[in-house]
C-alpha positions as CSV (number, residue, x, y, z in Angstrom):
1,X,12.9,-10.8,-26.7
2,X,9.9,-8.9,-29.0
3,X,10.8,-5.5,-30.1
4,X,8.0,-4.3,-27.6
5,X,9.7,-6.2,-24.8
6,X,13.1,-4.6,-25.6
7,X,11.5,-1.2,-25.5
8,X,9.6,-2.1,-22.0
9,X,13.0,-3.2,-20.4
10,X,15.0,0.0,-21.5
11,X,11.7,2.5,-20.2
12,X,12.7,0.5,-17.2
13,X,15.9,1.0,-16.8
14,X,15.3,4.9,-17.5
15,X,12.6,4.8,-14.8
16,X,15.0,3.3,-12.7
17,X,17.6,5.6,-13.4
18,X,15.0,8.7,-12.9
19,X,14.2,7.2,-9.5
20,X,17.8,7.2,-8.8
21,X,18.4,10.9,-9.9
22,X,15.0,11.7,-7.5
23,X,15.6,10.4,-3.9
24,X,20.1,9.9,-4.0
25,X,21.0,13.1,-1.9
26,X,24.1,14.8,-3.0
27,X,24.0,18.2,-4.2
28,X,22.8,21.0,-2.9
29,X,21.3,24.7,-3.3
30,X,19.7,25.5,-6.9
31,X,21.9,22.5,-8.5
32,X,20.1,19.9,-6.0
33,X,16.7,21.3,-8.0
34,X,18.0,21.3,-11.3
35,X,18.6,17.8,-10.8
36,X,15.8,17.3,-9.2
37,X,13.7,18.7,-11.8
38,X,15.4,16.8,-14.4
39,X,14.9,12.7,-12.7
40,X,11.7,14.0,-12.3
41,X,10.9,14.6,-16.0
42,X,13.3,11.3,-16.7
43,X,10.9,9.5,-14.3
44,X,7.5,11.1,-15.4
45,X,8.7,10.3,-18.9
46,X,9.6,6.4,-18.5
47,X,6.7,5.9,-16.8
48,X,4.2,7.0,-19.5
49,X,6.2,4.9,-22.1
50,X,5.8,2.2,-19.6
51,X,2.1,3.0,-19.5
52,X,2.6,3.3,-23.5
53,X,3.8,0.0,-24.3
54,X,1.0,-2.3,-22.7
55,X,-1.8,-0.4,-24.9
56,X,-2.1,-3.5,-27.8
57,X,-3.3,-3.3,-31.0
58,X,-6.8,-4.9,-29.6
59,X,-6.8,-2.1,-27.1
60,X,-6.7,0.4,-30.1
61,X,-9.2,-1.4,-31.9
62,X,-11.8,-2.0,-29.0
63,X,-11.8,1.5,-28.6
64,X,-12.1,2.7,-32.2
65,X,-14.9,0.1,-32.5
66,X,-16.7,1.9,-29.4
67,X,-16.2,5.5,-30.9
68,X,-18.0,4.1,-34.5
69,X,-20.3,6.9,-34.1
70,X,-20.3,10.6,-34.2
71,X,-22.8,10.3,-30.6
72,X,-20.2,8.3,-29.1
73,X,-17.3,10.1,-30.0
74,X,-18.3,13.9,-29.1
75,X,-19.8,12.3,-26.0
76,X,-15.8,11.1,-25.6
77,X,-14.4,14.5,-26.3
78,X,-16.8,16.0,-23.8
79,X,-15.9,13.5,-21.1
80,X,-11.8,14.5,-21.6
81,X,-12.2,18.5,-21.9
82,X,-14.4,17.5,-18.5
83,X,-11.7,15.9,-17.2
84,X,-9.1,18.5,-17.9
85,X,-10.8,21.4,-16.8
86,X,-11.5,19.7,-13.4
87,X,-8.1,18.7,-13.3
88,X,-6.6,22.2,-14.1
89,X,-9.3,23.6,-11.6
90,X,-8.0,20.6,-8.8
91,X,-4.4,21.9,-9.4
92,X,-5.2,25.3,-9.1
93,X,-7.0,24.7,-5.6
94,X,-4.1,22.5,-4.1
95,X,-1.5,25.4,-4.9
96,X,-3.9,27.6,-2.9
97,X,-4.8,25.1,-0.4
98,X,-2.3,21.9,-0.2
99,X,-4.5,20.3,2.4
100,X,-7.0,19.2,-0.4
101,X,-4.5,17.5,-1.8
102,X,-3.9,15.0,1.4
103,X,-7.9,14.8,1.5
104,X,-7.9,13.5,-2.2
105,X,-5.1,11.4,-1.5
106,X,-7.2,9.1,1.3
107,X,-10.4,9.5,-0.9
108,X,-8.5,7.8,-3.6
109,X,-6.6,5.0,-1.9
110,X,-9.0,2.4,-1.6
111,X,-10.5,3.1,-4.8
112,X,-10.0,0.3,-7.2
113,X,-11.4,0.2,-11.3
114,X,-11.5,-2.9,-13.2
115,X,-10.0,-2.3,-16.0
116,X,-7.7,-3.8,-18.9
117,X,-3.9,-4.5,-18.2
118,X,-3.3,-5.0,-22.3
119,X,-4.1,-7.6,-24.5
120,X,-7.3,-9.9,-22.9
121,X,-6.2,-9.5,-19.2
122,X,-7.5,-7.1,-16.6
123,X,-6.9,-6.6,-13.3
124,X,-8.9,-3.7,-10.4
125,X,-6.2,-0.7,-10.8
126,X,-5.9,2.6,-8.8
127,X,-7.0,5.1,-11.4
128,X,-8.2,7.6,-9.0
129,X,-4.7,7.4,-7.0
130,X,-2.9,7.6,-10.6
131,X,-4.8,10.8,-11.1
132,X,-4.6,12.3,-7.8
133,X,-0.1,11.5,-8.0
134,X,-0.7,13.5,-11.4
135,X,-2.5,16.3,-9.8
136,X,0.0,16.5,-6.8
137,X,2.8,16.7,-9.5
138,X,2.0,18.8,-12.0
139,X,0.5,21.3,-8.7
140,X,3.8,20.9,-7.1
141,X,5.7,21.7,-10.4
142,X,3.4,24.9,-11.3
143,X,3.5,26.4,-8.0
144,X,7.0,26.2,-7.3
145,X,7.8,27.6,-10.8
146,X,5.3,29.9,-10.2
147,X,6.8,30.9,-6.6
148,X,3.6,29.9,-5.0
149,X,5.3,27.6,-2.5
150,X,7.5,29.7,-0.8
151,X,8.6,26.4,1.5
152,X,8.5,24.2,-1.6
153,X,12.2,22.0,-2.0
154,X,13.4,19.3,-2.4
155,X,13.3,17.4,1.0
156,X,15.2,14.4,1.7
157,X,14.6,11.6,4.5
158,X,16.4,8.3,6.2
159,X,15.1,6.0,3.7
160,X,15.7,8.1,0.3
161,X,18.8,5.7,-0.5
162,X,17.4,2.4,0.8
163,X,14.1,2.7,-1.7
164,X,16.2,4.3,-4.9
165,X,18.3,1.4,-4.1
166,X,15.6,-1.2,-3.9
167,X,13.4,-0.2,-6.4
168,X,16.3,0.9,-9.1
169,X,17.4,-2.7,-8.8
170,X,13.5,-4.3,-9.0
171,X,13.4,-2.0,-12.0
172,X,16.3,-3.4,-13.7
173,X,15.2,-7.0,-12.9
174,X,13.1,-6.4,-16.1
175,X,16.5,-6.8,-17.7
176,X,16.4,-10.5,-16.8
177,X,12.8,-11.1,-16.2
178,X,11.4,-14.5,-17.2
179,X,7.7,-12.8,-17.7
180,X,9.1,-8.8,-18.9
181,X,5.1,-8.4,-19.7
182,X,4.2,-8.7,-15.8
183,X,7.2,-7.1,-14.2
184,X,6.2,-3.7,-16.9
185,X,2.6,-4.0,-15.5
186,X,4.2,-3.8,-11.6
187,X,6.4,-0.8,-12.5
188,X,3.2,0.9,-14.7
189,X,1.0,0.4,-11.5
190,X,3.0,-0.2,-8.3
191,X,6.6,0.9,-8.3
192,X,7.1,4.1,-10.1
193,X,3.9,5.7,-9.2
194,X,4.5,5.1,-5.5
195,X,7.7,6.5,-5.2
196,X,5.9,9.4,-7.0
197,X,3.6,9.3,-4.0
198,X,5.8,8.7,-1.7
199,X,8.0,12.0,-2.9
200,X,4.9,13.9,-2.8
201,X,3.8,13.3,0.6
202,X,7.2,14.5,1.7
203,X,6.7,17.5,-0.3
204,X,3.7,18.5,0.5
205,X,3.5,17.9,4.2
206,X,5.0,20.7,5.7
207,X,2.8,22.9,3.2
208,X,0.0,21.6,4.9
209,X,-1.4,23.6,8.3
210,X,-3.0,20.2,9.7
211,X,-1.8,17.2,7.3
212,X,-2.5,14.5,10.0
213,X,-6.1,16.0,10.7
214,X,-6.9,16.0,6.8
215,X,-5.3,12.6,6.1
216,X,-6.7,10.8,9.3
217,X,-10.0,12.2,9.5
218,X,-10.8,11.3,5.8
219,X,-9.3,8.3,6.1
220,X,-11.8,7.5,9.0
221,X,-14.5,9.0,7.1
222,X,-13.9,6.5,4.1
223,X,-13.3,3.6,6.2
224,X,-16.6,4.0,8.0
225,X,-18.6,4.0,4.4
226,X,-16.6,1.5,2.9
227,X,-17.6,-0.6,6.2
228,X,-21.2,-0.2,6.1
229,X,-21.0,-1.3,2.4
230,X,-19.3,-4.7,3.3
231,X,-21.8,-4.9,6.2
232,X,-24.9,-4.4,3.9
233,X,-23.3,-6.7,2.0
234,X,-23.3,-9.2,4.4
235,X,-26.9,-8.5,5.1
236,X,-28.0,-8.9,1.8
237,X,-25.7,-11.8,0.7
238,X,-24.3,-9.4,-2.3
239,X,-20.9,-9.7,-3.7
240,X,-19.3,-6.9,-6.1
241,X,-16.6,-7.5,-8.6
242,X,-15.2,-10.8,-7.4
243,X,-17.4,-14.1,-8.8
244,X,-14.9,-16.6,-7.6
245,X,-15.9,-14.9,-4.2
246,X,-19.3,-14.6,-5.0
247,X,-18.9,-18.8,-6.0
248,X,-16.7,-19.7,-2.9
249,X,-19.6,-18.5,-0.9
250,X,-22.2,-20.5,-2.1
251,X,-20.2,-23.5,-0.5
252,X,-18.5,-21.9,2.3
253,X,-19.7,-22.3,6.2
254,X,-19.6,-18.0,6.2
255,X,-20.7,-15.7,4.1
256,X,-17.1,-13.1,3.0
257,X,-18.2,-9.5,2.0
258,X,-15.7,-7.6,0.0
259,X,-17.1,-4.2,0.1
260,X,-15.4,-1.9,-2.8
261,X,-12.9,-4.1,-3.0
262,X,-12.1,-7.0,-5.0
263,X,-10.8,-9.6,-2.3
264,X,-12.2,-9.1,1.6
265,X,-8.5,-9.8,2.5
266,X,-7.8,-6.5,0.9
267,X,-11.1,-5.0,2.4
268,X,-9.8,-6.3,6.0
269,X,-6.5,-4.7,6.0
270,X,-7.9,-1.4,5.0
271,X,-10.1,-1.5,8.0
272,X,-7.4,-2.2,10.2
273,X,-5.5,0.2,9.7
274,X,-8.1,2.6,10.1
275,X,-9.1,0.8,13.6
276,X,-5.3,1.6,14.4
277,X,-5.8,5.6,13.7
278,X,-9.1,5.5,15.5
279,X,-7.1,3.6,18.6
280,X,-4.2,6.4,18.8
281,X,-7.1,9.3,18.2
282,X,-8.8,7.9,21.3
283,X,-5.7,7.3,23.0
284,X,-4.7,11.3,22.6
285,X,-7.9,12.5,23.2
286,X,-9.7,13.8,26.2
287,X,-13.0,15.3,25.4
288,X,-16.0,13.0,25.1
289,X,-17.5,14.1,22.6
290,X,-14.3,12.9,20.4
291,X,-14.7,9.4,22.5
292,X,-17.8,9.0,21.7
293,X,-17.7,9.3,17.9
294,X,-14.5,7.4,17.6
295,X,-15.8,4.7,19.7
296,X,-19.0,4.7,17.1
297,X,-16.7,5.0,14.4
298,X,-14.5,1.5,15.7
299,X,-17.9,-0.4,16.1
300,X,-18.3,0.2,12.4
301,X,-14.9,-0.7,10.9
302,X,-14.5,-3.8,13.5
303,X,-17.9,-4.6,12.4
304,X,-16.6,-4.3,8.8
305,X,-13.8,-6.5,9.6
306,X,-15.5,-9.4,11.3
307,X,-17.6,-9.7,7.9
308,X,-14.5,-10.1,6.0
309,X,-14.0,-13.2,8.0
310,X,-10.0,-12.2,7.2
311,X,-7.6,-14.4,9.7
312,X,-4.4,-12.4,8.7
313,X,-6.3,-8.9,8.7
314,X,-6.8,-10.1,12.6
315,X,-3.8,-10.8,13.3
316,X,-2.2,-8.0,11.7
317,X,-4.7,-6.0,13.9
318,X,-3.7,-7.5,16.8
319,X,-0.1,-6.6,15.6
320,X,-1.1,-2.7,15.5
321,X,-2.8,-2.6,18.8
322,X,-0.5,-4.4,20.9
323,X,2.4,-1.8,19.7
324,X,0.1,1.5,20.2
325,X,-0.3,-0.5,23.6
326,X,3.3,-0.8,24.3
327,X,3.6,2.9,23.5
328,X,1.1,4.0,25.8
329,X,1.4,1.6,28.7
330,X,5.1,0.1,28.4
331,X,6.0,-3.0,26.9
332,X,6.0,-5.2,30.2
333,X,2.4,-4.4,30.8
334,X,1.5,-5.1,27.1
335,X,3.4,-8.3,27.1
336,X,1.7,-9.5,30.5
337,X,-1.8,-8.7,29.7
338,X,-1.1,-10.1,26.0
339,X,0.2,-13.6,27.7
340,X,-2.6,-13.7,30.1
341,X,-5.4,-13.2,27.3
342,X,-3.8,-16.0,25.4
343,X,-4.4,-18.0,28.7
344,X,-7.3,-16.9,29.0
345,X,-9.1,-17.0,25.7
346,X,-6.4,-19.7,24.1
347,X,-6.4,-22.3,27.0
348,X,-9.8,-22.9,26.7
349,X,-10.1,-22.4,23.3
350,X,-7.7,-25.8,22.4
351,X,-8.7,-27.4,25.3
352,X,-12.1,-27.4,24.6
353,X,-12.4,-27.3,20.6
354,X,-10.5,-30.5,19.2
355,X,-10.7,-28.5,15.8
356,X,-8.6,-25.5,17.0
357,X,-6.6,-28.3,19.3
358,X,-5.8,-29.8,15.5
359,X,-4.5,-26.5,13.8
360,X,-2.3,-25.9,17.1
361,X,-0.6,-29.2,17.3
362,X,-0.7,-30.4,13.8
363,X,1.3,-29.0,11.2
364,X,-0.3,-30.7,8.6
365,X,-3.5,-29.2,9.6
366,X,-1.8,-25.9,10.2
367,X,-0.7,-26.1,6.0
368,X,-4.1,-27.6,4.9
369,X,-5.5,-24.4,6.8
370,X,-3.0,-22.2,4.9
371,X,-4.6,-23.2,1.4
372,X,-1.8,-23.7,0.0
373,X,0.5,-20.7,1.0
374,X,2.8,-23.4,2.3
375,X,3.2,-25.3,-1.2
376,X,3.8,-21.8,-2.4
377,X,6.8,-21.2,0.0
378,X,8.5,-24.0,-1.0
379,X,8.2,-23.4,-4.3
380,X,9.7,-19.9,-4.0
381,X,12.4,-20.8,-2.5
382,X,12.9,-23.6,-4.5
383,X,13.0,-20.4,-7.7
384,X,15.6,-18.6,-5.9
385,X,17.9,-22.0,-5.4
386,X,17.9,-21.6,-9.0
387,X,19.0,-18.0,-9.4
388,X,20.3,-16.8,-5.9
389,X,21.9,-14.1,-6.8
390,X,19.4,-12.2,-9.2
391,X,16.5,-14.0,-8.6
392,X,14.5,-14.6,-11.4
393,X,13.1,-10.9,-12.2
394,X,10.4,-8.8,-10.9
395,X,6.8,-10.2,-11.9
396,X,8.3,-14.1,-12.9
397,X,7.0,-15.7,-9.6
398,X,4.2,-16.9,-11.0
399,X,5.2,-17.7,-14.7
400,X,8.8,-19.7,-13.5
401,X,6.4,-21.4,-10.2
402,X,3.9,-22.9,-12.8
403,X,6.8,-24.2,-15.2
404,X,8.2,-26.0,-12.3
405,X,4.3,-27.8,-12.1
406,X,3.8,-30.8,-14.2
407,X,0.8,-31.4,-16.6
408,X,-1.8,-32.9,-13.8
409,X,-0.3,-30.5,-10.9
410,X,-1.4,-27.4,-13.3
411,X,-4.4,-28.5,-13.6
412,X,-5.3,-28.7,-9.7
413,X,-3.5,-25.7,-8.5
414,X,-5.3,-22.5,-8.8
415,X,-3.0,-19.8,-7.2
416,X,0.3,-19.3,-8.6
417,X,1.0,-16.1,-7.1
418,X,2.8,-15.8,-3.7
419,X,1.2,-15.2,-0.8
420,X,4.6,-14.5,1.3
421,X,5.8,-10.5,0.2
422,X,9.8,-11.4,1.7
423,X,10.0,-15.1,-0.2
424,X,8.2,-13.1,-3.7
425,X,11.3,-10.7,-3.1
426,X,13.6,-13.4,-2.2
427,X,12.8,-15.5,-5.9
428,X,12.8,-12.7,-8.2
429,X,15.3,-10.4,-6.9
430,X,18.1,-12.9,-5.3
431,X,20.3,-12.3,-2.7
432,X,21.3,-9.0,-3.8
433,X,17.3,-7.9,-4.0
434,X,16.5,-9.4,-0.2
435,X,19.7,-7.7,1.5
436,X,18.3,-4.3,-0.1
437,X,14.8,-5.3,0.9
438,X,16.2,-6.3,4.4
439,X,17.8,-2.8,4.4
440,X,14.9,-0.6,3.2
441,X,12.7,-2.2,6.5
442,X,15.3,-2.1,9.0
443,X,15.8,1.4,8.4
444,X,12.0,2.4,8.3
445,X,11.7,0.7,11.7
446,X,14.8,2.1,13.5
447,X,14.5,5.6,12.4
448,X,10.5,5.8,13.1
449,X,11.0,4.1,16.6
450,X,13.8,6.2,17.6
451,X,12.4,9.7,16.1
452,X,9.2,8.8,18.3
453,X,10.5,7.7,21.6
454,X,12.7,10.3,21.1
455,X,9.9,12.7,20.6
456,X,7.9,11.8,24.0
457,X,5.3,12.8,25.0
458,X,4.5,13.3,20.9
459,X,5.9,11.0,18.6
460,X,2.3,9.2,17.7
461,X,2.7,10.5,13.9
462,X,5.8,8.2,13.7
463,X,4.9,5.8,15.4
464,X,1.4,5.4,14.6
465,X,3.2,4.9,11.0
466,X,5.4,2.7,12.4
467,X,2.7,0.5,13.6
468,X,0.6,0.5,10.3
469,X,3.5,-0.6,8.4
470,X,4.3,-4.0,11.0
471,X,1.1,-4.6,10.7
472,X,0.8,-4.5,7.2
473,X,4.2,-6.2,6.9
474,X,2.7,-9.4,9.2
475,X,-0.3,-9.2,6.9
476,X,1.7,-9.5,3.6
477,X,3.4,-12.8,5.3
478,X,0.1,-14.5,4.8
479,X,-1.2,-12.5,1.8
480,X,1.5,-10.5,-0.1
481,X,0.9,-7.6,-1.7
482,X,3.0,-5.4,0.5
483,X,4.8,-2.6,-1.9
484,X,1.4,-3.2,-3.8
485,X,-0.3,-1.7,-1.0
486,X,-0.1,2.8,-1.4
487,X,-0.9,2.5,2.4
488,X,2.8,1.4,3.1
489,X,4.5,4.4,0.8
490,X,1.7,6.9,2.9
491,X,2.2,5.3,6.1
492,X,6.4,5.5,5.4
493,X,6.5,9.2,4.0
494,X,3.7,9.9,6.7
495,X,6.4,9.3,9.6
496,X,9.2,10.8,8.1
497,X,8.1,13.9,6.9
498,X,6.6,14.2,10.7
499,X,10.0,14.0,11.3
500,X,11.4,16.2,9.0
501,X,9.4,19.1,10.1
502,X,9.7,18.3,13.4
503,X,6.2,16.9,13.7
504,X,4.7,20.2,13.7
505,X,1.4,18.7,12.1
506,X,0.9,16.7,15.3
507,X,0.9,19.4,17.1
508,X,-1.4,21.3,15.4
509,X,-4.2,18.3,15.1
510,X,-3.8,17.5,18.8
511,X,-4.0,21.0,20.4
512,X,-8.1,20.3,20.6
513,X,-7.1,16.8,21.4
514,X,-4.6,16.7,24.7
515,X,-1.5,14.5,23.7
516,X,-1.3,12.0,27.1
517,X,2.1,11.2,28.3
518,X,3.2,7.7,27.6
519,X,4.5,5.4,29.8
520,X,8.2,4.6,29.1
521,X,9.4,1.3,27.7
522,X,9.3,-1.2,30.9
C-alpha cells in the first residue's frame, strides 16, 4: 500500500465515521446539534481530502502548463472570484428563499461534465450537483448560526441508521479494497456527497412553502429539454460525448440518442422517472388546462425514451406505472388488466415473431441478448465465493473480475463493470455488506408504503417516491448504477421528509390540483 493509498483509506474511514456521527440518532436538545455540527465538519473535512488525494502530480502540471501566461491566468482568477461571488450571492438567496435551493437541486441532477478522475482517466461527473450540495450546506450552516431558520434542526427519519450503517461499512471496505484508487473515486463522487444530499433534502424540506411543486415542476421542465435534445438528436443522427455510441451506431439496426448524457440507458431512466411524476400530476389533477400540458409534456419524454431504444428503462417504466396504477385503482384491477395486456400484446407477439418466440423460450438467446450481463453475474458471484464475508472492497469488481480472465478472455471482453447493482454489493461487500444492503431497501419500502396508505387520500409524495426508487431498483438489475444514481437519495429523502412533516408540501402543491381518492388495495 503507497503512502497516498494509506492516506485515501484513513480519509475513508474518517468519512465514514462523520457519516456515522450525522444520521445515528441519540442525543437530544442543543447536545444533538453540537454533535451534529461536529460529523458534519468531520464529514465535510474527509471528503475534501478524499477529493485531495486523487489531484496527481500530472494534474498539477497540466494545469500550471495551461496558466503559462499572464492572459490565461488573470482570465483564471476572474473566473474563481466569478464563481465565489455567485456562490455567496446563491447562498444568500436560499437563506431568504429555500425553495431555490430544490429548484437548483433538479436543474443540476442530470447534469454531467467530463472531466479528469486523476492521473490519465476521466469519467462525466456531477459538478453542478457537487456545487449545488455545497451551496445547500454552507446556506444551511450560515442561516442557522445566523438564526435565519427559525425551523432549522436536526431532523431524523426511518432509514438514518440503515444508510450510516451501509455506507460506514462501504466506506471502510477501502480498508480491504483490492483497487483503493477506485473505491476513493466512489466515495469522492457517489457516497459521501449523497448522504450530504440526502441530509439536506431532509433539512430543507419543511423550510420550503411548496417543495414538491418546485422539485417536480423543474424536474418536468428539464426532462422536456433534455428530451427534445435526444430527439433532435435522433433526427439528425448526432451523438454527444459518447464515440463508442457514436461507433455502435454506425453498425446497429437503430439509431441510440443519448441526449446530455453519456450512455442513453442513463438518458432513459431519467425520462422515466419524469413520465412517473407527470402520471401522478395527472392522476391528482382535475383542471384541463393541467391535462392538457402534462399530456404534451408525456408525449415528449416518452418520445425521448423510445429514442433511447433502452429495454430496462421500459421496463423499469412499466414498473413505475403499474404501482401508481395499483395505488389509484387497487391492485386486483392492476394485476388483471396487466395479465390481459400481456395476452394481448405478448400472445401475438411470440406467436407470430419466431425472433421474440427465441428470447422467450431460449435461455441461451435470453443471455446472448443480455450482452454479456449474464457472464458478469457469474463472475460476481464467483468474487464473493472468494471473500463472503467482506467481499472484496468497494470499487474491486472490476479489477478482481478481469484478474479471474485469462490472457485471450481479456482481450475479447469489453465490460468488466457489473451491470447487476445487488450482485456489485454482494462481491465487494460480502455477506455482512448485502444483509445491510437488504436492510437499507426493506426499510425504504415498508415505511414509504405504510406512511402512504396510511395517509389516504394523500400519501402520493411517498409513494410516488416509493415508486421511482422500484423502478430504478429493477433498472439497476440490468444496468447498475443504483446508489450512483442522486435520483434514489432525492427520491428516498423526498418521501421521508413528506413524512416527517406530515406531508404538508403535498398539500400545499395539490390545493390547485384536487387530490382524487384512491381505490383501496383489492
Amino acid at each position: 500500500m503507497t503512502t497516498v493509498e494509506s492516506f485515501q483509506v484513513v480519509a475513508a474511514l474518517g468519512a465514514a465515521a462523520g457519516i456515522t456521527g450525522l444520521l445515528v440518532p441519540g442525543l437530544r436538545g442543543r447536545a444533538a446539534t453540537a454533535r451534529h455540527a461536529g460529523a458534519l465538519a468531520v464529514t465535510v473535512s474527509a471528503w475534501l481530502m478524499l477529493v485531495g488525494s486523487l489531484i496527481s502530480r500530472d494534474d498539477l502540471r497540466s494545469l500550471r502548463d495551461r496558466l503559462d501566461t499572464p492572459v490565461r491566468l488573470a482570465a483564471a482568477a476572474i473566473a474563481v472570484v466569478v464563481i465565489v461571488a455567485v456562490s455567496a450571492l446563491l447562498v444568500r438567496l436560499v437563506v431568504r428563499r429555500p425553495a431555490v435551493w430544490l429548484v437548483l437541486l433538479a436543474l443540476a441532477l442530470p447534469i454531467r461534465v467530463p472531466l479528469s478522475l486523476g492521473g490519465d482517466r476521466s469519467g462525466n461527473l456531477l459538478v453542478p450537483l457537487y456545487w449545488v450540495v455545497g451551496i445547500g450546506l454552507v446556506a444551511y450552516v450560515w442561516g442557522t448560526a445566523r438564526g435565519r431558520l427559525h425551523a432549522a434542526r436536526p431532523r431524523s427519519t426511518a432509514l438514518d441508521l440503515p444508510v450510516a450503517a451501509f455506507v460506514a461499512f462501504t466506506l471502510a471496505s477501502t480498508l480491504w479494497s483490492g483497487d483503493i484508487h477506485e473505491a476513493t473515486v466512489k466515495s469522492v463522487f457517489f457516497y459521501v456527497p449523497f448522504v450530504l444530499l440526502f441530509r439536506l433534502v431532509v433539512h430543507w424540506w419543511p423550510l420550503v412553502v411548496d417543495p414538491v411543486r418546485a422539485l417536480a415542476h423543474t424536474t418536468l421542465a428539464m426532462a422536456a429539454a433534455t428530451a427534445i435534445i435526444a430527439i433532435g438528436q435522433f433526427a439528425t443522427r448526432t451523438i454527444w460525448w459518447n464515440d463508442t455510441l457514436k461507433q455502435g451506431n454506425v453498425y446497429n439496426r437503430f439509431f441510440r440518442a443519448n441526449g446530455i448524457f453519456y450512455d442513453p440507458n442513463i438518458l432513459g431512466r431519467y425520462l422515466m422517472l419524469a413520465l412517473a411524476v407527470a402520471a401522478v400530476y395527472a392522476w391528482v389533477s382535475h383542471r384541463r388546462a393541467h391535462l392538457a400540458i402534462l399530456g404534451v409534456v408525456a408525449a415528449v419524454l416518452a418520445a425521448g425514451l423510445v429514442v433511447t431504444f433502452s429495454r430496462s428503462s421500459a421496463l423499469a417504466l412499466m414498473v413505475a406505472v403499474a404501482l401508481i396504477a395499483m395505488r389509484a385503482f387497487g391492485w386486483r384491477r392492476t394485476i388483471l388488466v396487466g395479465l390481459g395486456a400481456l395476452v394481448l400484446v405478448g400472445a401475438p407477439a411470440v406467436a407470430l415473431d419466431g425472433h421474440v418466440r427465441d428470447k422467450v423460450t431460449s435461455v441461451d438467446h435470453l443471455a446472448g441478448s443480455g450482452e454479456g450481463r449474464f457472464r458478469l453475474v457469474r463472475g460476481g458471484i464467483d468474487l464473493w465465493k472468494s471473500e463472503p464475508v467482506l467481499g472484496v472492497g468497494l470499487g474491486a469488481f472490476s479489477e478482481r473480475y478481469r484478474e479471474s480472465l485469462t490472457h485471450r478472455q481479456q482481450l475479447r471482453t469489453r465490460v468488466v463493470i457489473s451491470h447487476t447493482a445487488p450482485v456489485t454489493v454482494l462481491a465487494e461487500l460480502g455477506v455482512i455488506g448485502f444483509g445491510l444492503f437488504l436492510l437499507l431497501c426493506g426499510t425504504a419500502v415498508v415505511t414509504l408504503w405504510r406512511s402512504a396508505w396510511a395517509a389516504r387520500p394523500g400519501g402520493w409524495v411517498q409513494w410516488t417516491a416509493l415508486a421511482g426508487l422500484c423502478a430504478v431498483f429493477v433498472h439497476a438489475l440490468l444496468y447498475s448504477a443504483l446508489f450512483e444514481d442522486p435520483s434514489v437519495w432525492v427520491l428516498a429523502a423526498a418521501g421521508l421528509a413528506a413524512i416527517a412533516t406530515g406531508a404538508a408540501g403535498e398539500r400545499e402543491a395539490t390545493q390547485s390540483l384536487p387530490v382524487s381518492t384512491p381505490v383501496p388495495p383489492g
